[in-house]
SEDREN-845292 format. One line per 3 residues: number of its first residue (from 1); their letters; for each residue x, y, z of N, C-alpha, C. Coordinates in pm, 1 decimal. Each point is the difference from the previous one (the first is absolute). Example, Ala and Ser with C-alpha at 12.3 -4.5 7.8 and 13.67 -1.06 7.14 Angstrom:
! residues 2
1) AS) 1319.0:-569.0:780.0:-89.0:119.0:0.0:90.0:120.0:0.0  -35.0:105.0:-72.0:82.0:119.0:6.0:-77.0:109.0:73.0
END
This chain:
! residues 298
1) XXX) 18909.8:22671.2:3404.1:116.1:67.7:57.7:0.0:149.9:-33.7  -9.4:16.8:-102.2:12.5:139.7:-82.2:-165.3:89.7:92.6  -121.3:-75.8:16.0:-102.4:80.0:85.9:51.1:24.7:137.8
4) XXX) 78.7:-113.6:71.8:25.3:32.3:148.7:137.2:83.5:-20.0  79.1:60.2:-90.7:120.0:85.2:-9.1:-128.4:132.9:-41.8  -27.8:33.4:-43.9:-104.2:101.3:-84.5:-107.0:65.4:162.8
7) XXX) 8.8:-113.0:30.9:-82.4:-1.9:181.3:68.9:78.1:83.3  91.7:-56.2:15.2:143.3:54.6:96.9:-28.7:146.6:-26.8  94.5:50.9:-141.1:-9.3:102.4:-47.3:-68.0:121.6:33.0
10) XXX) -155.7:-78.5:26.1:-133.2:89.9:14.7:29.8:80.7:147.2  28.2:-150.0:89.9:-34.5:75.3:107.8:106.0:100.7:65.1  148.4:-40.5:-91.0:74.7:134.9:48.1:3.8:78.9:-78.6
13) XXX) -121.0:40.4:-115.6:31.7:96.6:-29.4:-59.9:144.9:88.4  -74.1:16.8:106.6:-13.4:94.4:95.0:80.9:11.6:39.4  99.9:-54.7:83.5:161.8:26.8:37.8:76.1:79.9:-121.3
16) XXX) 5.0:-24.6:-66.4:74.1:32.1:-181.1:-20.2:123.7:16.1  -116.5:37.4:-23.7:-35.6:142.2:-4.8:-19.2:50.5:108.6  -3.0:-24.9:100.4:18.3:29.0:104.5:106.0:50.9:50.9
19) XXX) 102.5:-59.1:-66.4:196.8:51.2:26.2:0.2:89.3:-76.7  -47.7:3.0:-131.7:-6.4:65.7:-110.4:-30.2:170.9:-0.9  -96.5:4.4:58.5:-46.9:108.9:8.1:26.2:67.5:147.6
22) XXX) 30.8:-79.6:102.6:53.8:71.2:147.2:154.3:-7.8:-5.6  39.1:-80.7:-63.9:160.3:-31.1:8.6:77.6:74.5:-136.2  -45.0:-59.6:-99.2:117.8:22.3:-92.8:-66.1:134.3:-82.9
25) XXX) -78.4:63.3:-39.5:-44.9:98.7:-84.6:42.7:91.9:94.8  -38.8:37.5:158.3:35.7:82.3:61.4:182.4:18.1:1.9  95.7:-145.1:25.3:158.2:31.5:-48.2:-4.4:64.9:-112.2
28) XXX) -61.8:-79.9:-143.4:71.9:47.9:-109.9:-43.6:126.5:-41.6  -105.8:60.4:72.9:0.1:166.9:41.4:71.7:69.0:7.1  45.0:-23.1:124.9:105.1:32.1:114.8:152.2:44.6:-74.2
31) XXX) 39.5:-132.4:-31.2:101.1:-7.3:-137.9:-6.8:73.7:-129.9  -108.2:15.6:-39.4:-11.9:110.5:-124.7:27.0:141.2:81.5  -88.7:22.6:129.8:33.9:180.0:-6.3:78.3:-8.7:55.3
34) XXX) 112.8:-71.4:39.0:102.8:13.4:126.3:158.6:80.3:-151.8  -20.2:-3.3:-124.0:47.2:42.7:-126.7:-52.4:135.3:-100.9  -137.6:47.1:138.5:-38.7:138.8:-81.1:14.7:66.7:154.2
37) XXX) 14.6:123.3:-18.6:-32.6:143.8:75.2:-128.0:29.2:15.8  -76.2:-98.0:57.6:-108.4:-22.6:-8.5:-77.5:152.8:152.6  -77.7:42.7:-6.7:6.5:76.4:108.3:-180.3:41.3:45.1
40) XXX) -32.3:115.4:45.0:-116.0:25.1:34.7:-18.4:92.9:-141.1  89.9:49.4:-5.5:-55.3:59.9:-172.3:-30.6:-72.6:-110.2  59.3:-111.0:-19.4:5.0:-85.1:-123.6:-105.3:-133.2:59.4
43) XXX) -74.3:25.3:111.6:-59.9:-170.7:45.0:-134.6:-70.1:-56.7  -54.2:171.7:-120.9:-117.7:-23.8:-64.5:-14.3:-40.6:-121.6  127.2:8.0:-50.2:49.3:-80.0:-93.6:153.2:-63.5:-21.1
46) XXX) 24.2:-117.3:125.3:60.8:-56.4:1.7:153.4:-33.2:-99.4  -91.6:-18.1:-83.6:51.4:-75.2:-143.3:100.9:114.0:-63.4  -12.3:99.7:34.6:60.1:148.6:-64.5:130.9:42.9:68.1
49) XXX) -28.8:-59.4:121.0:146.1:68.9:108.3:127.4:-68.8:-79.0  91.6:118.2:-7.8:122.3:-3.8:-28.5:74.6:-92.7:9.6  46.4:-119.1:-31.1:54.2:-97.4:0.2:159.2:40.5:53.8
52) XXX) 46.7:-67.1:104.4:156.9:44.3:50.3:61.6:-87.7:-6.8  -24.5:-103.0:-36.6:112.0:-160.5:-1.3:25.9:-27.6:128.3  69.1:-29.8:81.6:73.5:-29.0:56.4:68.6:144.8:145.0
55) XXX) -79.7:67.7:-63.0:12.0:149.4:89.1:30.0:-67.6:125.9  -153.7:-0.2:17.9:-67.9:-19.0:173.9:76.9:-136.6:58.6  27.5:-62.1:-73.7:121.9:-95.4:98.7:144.6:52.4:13.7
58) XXX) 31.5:57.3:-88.4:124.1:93.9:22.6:-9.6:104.0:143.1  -115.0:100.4:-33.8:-9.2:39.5:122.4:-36.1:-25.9:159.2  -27.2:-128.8:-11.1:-25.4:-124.0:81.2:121.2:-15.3:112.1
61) XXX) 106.4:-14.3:-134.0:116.8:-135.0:65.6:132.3:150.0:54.2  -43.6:96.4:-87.8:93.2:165.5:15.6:-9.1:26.8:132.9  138.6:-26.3:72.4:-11.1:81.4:135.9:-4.1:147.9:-36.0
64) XXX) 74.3:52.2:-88.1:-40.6:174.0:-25.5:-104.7:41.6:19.2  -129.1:-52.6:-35.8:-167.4:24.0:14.3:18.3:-0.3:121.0  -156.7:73.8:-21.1:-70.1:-31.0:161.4:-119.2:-98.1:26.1
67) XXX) 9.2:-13.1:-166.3:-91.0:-170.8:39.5:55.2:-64.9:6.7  121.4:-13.2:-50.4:109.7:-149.1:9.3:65.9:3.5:103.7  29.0:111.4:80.3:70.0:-4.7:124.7:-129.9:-79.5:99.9
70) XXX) -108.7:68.5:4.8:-147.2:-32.7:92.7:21.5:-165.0:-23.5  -4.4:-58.9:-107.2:-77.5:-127.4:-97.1:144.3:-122.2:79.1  126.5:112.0:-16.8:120.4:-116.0:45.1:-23.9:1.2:159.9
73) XXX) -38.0:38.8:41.0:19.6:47.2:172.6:-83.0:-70.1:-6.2  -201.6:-4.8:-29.7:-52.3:-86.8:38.2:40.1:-189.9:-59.8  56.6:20.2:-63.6:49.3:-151.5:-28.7:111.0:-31.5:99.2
76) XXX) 62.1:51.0:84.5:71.7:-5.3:83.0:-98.8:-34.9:134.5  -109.9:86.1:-0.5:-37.9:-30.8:108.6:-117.1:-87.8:23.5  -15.4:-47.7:-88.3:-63.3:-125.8:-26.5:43.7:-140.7:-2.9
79) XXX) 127.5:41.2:-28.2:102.1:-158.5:-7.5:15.5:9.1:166.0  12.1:86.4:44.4:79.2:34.2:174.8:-178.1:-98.7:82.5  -99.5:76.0:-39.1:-122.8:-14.5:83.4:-35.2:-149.1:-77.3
82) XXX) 4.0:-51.6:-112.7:13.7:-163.1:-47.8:44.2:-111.2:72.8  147.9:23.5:27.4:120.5:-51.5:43.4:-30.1:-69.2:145.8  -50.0:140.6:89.6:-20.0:33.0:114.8:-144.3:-37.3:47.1
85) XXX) -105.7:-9.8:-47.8:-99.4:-30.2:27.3:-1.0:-179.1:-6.9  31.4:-42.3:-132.8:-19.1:-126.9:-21.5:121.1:-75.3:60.5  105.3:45.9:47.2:94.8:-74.0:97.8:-116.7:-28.7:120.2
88) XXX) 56.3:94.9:48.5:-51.0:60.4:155.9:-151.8:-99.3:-9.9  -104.1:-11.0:-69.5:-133.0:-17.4:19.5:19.7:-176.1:-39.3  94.4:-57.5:-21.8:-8.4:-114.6:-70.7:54.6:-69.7:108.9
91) XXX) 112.0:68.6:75.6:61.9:-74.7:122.8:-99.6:-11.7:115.6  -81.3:79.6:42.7:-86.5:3.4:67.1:-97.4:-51.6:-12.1  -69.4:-28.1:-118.2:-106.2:-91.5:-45.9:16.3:-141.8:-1.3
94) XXX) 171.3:-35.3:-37.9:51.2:-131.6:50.7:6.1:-57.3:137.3  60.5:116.1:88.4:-21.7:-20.7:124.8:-152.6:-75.9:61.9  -72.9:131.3:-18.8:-155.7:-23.7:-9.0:-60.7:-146.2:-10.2
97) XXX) 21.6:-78.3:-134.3:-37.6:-76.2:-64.7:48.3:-99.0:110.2  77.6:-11.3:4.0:101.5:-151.5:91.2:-46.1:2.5:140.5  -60.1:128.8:35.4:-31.2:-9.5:148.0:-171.6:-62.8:-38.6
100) XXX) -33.4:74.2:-68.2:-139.6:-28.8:-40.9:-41.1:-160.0:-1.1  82.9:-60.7:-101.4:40.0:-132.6:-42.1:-14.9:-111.0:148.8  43.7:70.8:95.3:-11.1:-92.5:130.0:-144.1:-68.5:97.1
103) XXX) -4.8:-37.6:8.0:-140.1:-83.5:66.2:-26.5:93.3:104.7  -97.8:99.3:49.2:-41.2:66.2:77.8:-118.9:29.2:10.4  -56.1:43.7:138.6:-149.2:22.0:53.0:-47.6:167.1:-115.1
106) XXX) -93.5:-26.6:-51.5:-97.8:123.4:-26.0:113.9:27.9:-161.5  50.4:-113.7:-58.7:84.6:2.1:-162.9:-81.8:82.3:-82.8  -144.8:-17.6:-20.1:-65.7:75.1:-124.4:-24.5:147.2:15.1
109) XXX) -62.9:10.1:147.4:-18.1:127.9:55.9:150.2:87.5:-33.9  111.1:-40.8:57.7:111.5:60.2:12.2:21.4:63.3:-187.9  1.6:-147.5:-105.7:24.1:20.4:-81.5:-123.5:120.9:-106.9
112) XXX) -106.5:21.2:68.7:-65.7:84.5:-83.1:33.2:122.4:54.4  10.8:31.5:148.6:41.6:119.4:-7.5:121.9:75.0:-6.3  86.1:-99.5:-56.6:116.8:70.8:-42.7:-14.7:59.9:-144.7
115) XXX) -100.9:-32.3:-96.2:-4.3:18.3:-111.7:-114.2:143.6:57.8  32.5:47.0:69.4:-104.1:134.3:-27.0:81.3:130.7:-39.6  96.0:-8.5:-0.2:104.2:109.0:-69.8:-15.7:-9.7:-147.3
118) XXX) -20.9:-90.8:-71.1:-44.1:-25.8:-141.6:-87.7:3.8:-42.1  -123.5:-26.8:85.6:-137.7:15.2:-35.0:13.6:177.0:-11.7  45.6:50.1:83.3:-53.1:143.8:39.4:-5.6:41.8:-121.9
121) XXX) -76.9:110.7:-107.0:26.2:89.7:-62.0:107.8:99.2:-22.7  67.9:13.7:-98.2:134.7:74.1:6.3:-24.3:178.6:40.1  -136.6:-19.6:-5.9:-43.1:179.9:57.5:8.6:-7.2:136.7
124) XXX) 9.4:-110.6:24.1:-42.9:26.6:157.7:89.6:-40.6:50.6  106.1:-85.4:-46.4:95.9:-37.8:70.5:104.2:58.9:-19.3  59.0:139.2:-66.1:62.4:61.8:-64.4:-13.5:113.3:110.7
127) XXX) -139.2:44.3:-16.0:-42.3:147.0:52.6:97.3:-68.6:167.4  -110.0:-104.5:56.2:32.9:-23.4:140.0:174.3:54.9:-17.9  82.3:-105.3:-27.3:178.3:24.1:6.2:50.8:105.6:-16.1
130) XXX) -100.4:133.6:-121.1:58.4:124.6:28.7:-24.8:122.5:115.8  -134.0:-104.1:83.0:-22.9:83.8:100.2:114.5:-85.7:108.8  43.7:-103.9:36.8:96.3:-56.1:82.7:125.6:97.4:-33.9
133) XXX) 32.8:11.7:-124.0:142.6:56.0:-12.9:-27.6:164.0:22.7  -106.1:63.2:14.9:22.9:113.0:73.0:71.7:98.6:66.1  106.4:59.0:-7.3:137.5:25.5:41.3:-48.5:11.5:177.4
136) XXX) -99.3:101.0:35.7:-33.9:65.6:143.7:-85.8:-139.9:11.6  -136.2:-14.9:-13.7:-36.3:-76.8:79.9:-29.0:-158.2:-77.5  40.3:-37.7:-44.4:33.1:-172.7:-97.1:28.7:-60.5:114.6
139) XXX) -21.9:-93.2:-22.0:-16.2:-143.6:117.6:158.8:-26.2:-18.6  26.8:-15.3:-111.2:151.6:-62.4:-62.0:128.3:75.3:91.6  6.5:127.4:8.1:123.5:79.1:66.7:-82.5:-16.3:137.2
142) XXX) -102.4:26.8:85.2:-5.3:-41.6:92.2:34.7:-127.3:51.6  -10.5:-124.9:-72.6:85.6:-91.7:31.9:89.7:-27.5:-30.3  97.9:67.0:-80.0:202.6:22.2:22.6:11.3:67.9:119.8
145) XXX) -76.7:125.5:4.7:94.7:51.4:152.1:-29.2:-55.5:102.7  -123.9:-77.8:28.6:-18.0:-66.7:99.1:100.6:-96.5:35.7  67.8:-76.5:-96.8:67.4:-149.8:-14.0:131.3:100.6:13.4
148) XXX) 21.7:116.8:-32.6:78.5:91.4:-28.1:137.2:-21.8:-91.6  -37.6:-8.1:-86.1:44.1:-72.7:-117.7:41.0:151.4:-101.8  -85.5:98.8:21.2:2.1:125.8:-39.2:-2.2:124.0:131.6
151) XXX) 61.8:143.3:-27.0:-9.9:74.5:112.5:-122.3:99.3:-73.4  -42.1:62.1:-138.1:-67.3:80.2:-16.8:-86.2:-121.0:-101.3  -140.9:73.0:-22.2:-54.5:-64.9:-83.0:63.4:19.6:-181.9
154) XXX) -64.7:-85.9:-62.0:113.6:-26.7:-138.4:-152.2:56.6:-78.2  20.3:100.9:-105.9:-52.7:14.0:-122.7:-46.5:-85.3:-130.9  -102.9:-135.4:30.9:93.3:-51.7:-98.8:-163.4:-9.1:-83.9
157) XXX) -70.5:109.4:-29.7:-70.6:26.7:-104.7:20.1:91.5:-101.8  127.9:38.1:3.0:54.9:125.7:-99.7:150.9:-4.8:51.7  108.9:-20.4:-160.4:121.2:-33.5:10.5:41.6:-119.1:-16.8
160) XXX) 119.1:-81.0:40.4:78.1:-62.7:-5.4:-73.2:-113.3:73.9  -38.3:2.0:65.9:-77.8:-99.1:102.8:-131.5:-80.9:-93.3  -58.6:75.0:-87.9:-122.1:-10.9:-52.3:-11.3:-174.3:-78.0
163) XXX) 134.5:-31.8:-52.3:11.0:-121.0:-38.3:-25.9:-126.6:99.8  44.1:19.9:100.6:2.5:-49.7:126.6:-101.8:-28.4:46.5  -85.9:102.3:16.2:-99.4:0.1:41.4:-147.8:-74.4:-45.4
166) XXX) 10.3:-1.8:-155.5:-75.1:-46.0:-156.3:69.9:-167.4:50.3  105.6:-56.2:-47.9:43.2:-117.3:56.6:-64.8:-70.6:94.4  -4.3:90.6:137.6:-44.9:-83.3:126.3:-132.3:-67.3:41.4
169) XXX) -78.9:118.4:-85.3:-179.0:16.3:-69.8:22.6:-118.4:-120.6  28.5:-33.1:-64.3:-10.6:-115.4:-124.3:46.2:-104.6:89.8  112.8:-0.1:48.4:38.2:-137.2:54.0:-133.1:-93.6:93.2
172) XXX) -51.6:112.1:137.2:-103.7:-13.0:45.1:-162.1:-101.7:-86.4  46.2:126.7:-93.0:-147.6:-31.2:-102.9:23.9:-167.5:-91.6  132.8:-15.2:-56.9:4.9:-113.7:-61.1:12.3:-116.5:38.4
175) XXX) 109.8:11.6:101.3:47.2:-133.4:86.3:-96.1:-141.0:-2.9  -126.0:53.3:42.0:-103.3:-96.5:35.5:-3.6:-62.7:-124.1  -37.4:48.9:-68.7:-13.1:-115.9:-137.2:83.7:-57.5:-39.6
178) XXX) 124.1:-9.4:-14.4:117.3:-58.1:4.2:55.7:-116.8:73.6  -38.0:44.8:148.8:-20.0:-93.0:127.3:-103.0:-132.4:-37.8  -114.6:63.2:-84.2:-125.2:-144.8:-21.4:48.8:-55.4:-70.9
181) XXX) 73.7:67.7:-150.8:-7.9:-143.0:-115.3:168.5:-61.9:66.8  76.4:75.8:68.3:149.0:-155.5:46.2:-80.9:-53.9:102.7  -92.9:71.3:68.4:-66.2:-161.1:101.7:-59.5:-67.1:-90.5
184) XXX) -107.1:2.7:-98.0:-45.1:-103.0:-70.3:116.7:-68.1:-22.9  43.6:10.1:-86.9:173.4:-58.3:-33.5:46.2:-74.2:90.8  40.4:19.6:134.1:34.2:-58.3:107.6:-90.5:-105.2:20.1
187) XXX) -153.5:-17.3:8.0:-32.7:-86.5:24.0:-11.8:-134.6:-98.0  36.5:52.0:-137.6:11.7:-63.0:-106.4:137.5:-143.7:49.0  64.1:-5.4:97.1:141.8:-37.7:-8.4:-32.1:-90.2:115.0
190) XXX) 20.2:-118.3:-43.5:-39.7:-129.4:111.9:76.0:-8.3:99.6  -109.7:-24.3:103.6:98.3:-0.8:139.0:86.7:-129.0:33.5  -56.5:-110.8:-84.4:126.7:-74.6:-1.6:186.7:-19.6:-17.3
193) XXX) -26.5:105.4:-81.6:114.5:55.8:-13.2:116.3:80.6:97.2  -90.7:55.2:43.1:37.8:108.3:115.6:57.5:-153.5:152.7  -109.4:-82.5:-14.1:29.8:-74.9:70.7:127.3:-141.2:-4.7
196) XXX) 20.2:35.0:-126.1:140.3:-75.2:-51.3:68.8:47.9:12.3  17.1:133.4:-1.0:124.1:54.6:36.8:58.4:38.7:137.3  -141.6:22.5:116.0:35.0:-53.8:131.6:56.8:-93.6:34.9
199) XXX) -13.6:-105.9:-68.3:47.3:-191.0:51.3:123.8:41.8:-77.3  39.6:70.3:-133.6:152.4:-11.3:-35.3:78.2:104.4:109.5  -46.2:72.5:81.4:99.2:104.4:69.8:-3.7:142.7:-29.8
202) XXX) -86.5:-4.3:-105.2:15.0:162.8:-121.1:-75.9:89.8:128.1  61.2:130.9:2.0:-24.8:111.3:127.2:-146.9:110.4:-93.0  -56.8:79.7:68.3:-88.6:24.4:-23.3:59.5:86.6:-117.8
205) XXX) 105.7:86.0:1.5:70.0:57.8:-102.2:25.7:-81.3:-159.2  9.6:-156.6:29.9:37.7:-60.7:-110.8:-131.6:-41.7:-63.0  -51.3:11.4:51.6:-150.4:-33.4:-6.4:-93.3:102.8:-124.5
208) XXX) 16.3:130.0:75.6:-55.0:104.6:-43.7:93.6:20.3:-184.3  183.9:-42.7:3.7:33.3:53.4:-83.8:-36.6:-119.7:-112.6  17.4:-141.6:74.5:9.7:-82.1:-145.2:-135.1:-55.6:-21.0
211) XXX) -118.9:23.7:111.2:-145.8:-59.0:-46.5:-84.9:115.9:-50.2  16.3:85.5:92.1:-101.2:128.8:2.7:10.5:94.5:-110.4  127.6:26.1:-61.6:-6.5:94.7:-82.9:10.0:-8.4:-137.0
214) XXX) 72.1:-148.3:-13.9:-51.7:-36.6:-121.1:-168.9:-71.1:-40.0  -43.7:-44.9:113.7:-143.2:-35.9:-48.3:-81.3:129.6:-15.9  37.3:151.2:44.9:-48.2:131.9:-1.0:33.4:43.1:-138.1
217) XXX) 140.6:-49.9:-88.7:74.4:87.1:-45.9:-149.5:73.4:-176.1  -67.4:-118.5:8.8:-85.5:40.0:-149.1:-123.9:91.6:55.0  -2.3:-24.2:155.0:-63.4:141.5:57.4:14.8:120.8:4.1
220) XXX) 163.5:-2.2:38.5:50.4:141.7:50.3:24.3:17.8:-149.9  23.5:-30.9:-114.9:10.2:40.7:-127.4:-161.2:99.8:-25.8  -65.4:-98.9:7.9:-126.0:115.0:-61.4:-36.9:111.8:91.6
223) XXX) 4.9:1.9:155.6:-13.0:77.1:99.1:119.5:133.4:-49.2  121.8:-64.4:-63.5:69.2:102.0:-38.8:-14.3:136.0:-94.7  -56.1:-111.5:-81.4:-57.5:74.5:-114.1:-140.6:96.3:-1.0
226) XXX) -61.4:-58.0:87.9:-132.2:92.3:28.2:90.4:129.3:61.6  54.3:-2.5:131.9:56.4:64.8:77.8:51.9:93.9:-116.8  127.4:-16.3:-101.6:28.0:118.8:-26.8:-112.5:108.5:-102.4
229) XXX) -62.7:-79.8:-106.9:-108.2:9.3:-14.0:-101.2:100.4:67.8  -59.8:-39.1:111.0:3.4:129.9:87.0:28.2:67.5:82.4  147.1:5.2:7.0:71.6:91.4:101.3:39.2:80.7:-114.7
232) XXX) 46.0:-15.8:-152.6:22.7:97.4:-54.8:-29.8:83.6:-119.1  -131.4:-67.8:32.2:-148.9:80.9:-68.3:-103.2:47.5:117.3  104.6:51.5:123.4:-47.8:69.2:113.1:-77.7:136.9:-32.9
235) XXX) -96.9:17.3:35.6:-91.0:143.9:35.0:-75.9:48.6:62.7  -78.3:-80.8:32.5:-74.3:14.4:57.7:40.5:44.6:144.0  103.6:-23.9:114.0:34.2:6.5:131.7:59.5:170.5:-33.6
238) XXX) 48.3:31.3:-123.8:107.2:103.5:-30.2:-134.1:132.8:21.9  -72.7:-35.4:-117.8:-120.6:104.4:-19.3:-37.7:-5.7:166.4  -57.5:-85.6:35.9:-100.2:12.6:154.3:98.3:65.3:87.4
241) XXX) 99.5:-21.4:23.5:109.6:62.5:105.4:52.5:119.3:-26.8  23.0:42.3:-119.1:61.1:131.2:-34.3:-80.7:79.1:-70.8  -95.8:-28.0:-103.2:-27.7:56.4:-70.0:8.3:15.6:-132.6
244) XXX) -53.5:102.1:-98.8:20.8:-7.4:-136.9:144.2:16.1:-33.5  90.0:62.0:116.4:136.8:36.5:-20.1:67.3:-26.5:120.8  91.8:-169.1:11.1:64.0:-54.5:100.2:102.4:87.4:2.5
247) XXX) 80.5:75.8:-59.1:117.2:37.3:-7.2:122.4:-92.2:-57.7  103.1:58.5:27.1:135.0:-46.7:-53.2:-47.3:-143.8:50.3  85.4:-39.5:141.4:-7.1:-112.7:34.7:-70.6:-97.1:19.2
250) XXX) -137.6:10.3:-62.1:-110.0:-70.1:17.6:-111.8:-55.6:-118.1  118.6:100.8:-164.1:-88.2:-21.9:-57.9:26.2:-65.7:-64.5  -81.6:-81.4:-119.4:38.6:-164.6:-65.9:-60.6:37.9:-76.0
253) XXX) 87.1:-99.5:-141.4:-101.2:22.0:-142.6:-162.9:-18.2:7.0  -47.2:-41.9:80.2:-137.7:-19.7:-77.1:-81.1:144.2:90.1  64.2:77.6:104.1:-61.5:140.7:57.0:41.0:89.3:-128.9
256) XXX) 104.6:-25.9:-26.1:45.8:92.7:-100.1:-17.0:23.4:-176.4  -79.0:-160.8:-23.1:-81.3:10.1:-139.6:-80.6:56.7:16.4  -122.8:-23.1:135.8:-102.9:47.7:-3.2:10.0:185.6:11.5
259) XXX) 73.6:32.5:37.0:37.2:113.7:47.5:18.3:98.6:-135.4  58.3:-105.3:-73.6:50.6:57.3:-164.4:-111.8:26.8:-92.8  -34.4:-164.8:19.2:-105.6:14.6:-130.4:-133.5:58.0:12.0
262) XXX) -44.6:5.0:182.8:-187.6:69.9:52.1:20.1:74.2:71.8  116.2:75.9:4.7:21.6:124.8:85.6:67.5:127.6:-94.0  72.9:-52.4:-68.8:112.0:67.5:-77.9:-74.1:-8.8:-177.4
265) XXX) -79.5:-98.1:11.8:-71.7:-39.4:-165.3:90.5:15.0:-79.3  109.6:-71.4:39.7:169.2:-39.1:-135.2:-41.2:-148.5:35.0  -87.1:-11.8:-151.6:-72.7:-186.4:18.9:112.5:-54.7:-66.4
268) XXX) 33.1:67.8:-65.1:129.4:-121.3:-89.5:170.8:12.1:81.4  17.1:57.8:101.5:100.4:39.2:84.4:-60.5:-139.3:118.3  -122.4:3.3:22.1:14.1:-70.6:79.8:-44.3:-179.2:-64.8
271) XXX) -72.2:-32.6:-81.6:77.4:-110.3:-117.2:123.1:-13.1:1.2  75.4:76.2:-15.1:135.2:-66.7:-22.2:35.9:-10.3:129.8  -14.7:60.2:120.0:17.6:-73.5:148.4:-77.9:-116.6:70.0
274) XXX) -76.7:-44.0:-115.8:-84.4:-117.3:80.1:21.1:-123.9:-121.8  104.5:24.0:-108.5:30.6:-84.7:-100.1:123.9:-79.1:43.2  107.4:121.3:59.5:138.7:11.1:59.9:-42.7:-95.9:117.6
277) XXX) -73.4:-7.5:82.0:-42.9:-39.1:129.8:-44.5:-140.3:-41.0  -53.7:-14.3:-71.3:-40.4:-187.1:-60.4:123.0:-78.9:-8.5  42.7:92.2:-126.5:194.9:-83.5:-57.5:41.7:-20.5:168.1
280) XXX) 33.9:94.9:67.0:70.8:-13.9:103.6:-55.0:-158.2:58.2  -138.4:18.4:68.8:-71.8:-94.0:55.7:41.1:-162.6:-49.5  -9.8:40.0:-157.2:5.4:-213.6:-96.5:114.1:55.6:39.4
283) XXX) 126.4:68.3:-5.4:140.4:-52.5:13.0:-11.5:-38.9:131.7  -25.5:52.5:134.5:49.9:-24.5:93.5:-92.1:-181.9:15.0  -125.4:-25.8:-24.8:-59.4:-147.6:24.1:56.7:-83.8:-103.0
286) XXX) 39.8:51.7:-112.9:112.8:-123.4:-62.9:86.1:14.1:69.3  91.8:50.4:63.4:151.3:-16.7:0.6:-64.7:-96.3:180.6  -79.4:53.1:50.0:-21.8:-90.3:106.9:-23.4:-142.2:10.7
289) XXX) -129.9:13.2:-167.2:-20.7:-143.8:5.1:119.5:-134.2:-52.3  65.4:113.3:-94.7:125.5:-140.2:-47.7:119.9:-26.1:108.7  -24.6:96.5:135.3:106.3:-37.5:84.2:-61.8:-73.6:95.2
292) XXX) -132.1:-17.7:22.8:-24.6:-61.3:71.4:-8.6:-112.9:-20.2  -52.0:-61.5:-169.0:17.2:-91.5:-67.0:81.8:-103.4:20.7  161.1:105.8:-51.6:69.2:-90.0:11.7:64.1:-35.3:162.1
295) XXX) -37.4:87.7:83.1:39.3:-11.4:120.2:-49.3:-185.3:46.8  -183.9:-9.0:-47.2:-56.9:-113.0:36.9:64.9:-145.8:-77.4  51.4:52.1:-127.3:56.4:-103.0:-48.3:122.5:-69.8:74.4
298) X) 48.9:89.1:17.6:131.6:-43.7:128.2:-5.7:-80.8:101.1
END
């Protein structure tokens, strides 16, 4: 017993160190300079920079700053583009799924090429959407005024619009994967069932609420969790569409660490914005997971 436990052991210990050295040495880094004034002057000897306690989260959470004003705005607009992406992309992927789900000519074909918005590369599928949103010639305002839905074309790569615009590009890009694992799910759920509840009278509505969504519900839990996961450890769509500098309305903590700590070389300014940004993260997937918890217990 004690050789096949000693066995076990062996073979995860590549995983072990594997977390070890990509996962946790790089946090408890992170966490040490996110407590010094760590900077491009002090980065050759680390160990020496001025220790501030608790500074750089102070000036963090300080609307008076102009990092804490930047740092609160992008946490604002990250909860807004979170919220909004993973609604919006989850209803549609449900939709998706249930039509998908139906017995039809050319099912696999249909179903692989809907997943090509996900396959795409985020360089390429990023660049494409900021050439659509184009104010003069973008595909996007040419088809509002056509439908005429708009009278002038809309700006919406610089300004107020820019969130909007970042949103419509992620939703596009994620949906599909979302759409595959509730169809797996869906097909997980016996059609006998479905067919008992025809012979009791149950309408396609009663159907969907008391078979469909609870046999989904330990789906849409983890689909949830990926989703915020990465909708709000978003960057990649932010950088490709705007640039090193989205502006006010476009920019989110993780444009704005990078911005701090490999643009600005304030490494321990931007530690404490990517320490602040974790806490946030475990609070918001605990407080999700014990409500959803107990939601299922119910």
């Amino acid at each position: 017993m004690k050789k096949s436990k000693a066995l076990g052991y062996l073979f995860i210990l590549p995983a072990v160190l594997g977390m070890l050295f990509v996962h946790i040495m790089p946090m408890g880094w992170g966490i040490l300079i996110s407590f010094r004034d760590l900077t491009i002057r002090t980065i050759r000897d680390w160990t020496s920079a001025p220790f501030v306690g608790i500074q750089n989260f102070i000036n963090a959470l300080n609307p008076v700053t102009t990092i804490g004003q930047r740092y609160l705005q992008s946490l604002y607009n990250i909860f807004f583009f979170g919220v909004m992406t993973i609604s919006i992309g989850f209803v549609i992927a449900l939709v998706v799924a249930l039509i998908l789900n139906k017995p039809f000519k050319c099912k696999t074909l249909i179903r692989g090429l809907f997943l090509v918005p996900y396959i795409t590369p985020d360089s390429v599928a990023f660049n494409f959407w900021r050439f659509i949103f184009q104010r003069r010639i973008g595909i996007f305002n040419e088809m509002l005024l056509r439908i005429g839905i708009i009278r002038e074309p809309i700006t919406w790569l610089v300004g107020r619009n820019t969130m909007w615009a970042v949103i419509i590009a992620s939703i596009w890009k994620g949906w599909p994967l979302t759409a595959l694992i509730l169809l797996a799910g869906l097909q997980t759920i016996p059609g006998e069932i479905y067919e008992a509840a025809k012979i009791d009278g149950a309408s396609a509505w009663q159907q969907f609420k008391y078979i469909t969504i609870p046999y989904l519900k330990p789906i849409i839990k983890t689909v949830m969790i990926m989703n915020i996961l990465w909708n709000f450890h978003a960057y990649n769509q932010f950088r490709v569409m705007f640039g090193a500098d989205p502006g006010r309305y476009a920019e989110v903590p993780n444009t704005l660490i990078m911005r701090e700590a490999f643009e600005h070389y304030r490494y321990g300014q931007g530690a404490a914005l990517s320490v602040l940004l974790m806490l946030i993260m475990l609070t918001i997937v605990l407080i999700y997971l014990i409500f959803f918890r107990n939601k299922t217990e119910e």
